[in-house]
C-alpha positions in Angstrom: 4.4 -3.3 38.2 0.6 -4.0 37.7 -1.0 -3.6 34.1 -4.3 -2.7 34.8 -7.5 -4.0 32.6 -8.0 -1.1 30.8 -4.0 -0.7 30.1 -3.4 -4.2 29.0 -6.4 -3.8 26.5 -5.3 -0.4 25.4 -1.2 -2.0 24.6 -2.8 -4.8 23.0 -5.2 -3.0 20.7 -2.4 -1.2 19.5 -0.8 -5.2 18.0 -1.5 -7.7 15.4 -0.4 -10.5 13.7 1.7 -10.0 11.2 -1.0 -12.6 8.9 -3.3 -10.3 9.8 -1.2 -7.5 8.1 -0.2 -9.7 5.2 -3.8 -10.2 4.9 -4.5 -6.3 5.1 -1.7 -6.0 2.5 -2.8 -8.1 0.0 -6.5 -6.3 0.3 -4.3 -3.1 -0.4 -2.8 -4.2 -3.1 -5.8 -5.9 -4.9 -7.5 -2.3 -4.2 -4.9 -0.5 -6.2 -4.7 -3.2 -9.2 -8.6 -2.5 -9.3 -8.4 0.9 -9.1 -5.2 1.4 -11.8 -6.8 -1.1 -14.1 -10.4 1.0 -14.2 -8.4 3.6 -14.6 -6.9 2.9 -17.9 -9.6 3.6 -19.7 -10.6 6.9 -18.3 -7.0 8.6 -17.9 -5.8 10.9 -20.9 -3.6 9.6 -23.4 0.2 10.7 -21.7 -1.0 8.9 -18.3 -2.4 5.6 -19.7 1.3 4.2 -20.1 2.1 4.7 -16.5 -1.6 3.8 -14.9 -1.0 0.6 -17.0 2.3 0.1 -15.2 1.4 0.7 -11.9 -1.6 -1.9 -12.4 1.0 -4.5 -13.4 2.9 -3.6 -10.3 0.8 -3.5 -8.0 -0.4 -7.1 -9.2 2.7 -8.4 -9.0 2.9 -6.7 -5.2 -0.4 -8.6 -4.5 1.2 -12.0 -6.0 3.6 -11.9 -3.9 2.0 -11.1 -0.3 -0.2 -14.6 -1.8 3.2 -16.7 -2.2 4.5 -15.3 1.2 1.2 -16.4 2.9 1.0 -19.5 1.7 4.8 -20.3 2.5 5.0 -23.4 4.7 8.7 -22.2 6.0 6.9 -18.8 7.8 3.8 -20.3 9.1 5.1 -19.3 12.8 6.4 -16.1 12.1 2.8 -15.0 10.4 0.8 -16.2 13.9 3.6 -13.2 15.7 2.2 -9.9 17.2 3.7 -7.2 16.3 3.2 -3.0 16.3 0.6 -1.6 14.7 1.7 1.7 12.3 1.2 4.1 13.2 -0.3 5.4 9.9 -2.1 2.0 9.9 -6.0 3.8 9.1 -4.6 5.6 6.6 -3.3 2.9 4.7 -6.6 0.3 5.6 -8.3 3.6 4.4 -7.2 2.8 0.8 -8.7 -0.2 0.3 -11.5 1.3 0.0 -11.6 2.5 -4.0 -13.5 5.5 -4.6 -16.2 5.4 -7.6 -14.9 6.8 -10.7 -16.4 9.4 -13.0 -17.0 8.7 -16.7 -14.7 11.9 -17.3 -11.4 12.2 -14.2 -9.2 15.0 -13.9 -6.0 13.9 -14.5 -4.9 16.1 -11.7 -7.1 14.9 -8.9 -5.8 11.4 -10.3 -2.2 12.0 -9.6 -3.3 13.4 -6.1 -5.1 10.5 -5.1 -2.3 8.1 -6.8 -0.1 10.2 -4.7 -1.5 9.7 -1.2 -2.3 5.9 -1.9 1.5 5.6 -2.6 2.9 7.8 0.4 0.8 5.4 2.4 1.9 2.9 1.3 5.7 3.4 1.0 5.1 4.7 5.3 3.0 1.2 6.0 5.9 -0.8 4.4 8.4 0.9 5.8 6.9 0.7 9.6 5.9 -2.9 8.7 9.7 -3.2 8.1 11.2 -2.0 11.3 8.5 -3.8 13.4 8.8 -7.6 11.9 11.9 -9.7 12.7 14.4 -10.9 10.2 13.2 -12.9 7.4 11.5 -12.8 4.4 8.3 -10.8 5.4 10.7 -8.2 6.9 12.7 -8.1 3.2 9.2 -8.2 1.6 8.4 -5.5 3.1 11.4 -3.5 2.7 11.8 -4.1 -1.0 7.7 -2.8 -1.1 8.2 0.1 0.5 10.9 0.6 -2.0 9.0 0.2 -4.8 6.1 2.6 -3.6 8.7 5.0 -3.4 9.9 4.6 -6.5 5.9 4.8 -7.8 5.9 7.7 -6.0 8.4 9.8 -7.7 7.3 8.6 -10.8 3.8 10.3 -10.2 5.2 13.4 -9.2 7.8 13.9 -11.9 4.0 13.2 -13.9 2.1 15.6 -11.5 5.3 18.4 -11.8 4.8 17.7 -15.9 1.2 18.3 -15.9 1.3 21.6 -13.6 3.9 23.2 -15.5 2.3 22.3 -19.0 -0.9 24.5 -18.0 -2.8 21.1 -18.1 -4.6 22.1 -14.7 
């Protein structure tokens, strides 16, 4: 069978290297420290608790995309092609933070929060079934996991606001 030019480019635009992902992932997660920690200050009082949390979080997410890339034992594994997600603009689309208002409705906050988290937990868990065995594949796993988890947290929030009248 012949792979034409245009083919081969087209199947190999659709790859990258999993350090390339890390890399993309770490950018992610810096993005939504930034974002969570700005928002702090600007959220109303029953939401500060659990921006607060999901800043720590999603530091320690960042943290540990940094100690995975810089891990001497998966040096070969990082240099791998591998998939692309298909959700992969969406995600890379969060890296960008928007620019926040003195005054934020908690509502559209939850929203956002909501999408960046969906995202997320899809990226990871795409990233999961694409890498082979190892620790990037558990890191992975155990992220999408936990955006999950953030996830259900912010709707159990965004369910509590609705129903409270606070819209």
């Amino acid at each position: 069978m012949n792979v034409h030019e245009g083919e081969s480019y087209d199947l190999l635009k659709e790859k990258t290297t999993i350090g390339e992902i890390l890399e993309t992932a770490s950018d992610f997660e810096q993005a939504a420290f930034s974002l969570y920690s700005e928002l702090q200050t600007k959220v109303s009082k029953p939401l500060r608790l659990l921006v607060q949390e999901l800043a720590e979080e999603e530091k320690r997410h960042f943290e540990l995309f940094q100690e995975l890339k810089n891990n001497p034992e998966i040096s070969e594994q990082i240099r791998q092609y591998i998939q692309k997600p298909a959700n992969d603009h969406r995600f890379s689309d969060y890296i960008l933070v928007p620019k926040l208002d003195e005054v934020i409705d908690d509502q559209a906050i939850l929203q956002y929060a909501l999408g960046r988290e969906q995202a997320a937990m899809e990226q990871y868990s795409s990233l999961a079934e694409e890498t082979p065995s190892g620790p990037i594949q558990d890191l992975f796993r155990y992220l999408a996991n936990e955006e999950l988890e953030h996830k259900k947290e912010l709707e159990k929030r965004y369910y509590e606001l609705i129903h409270s009248g606070g819209v």
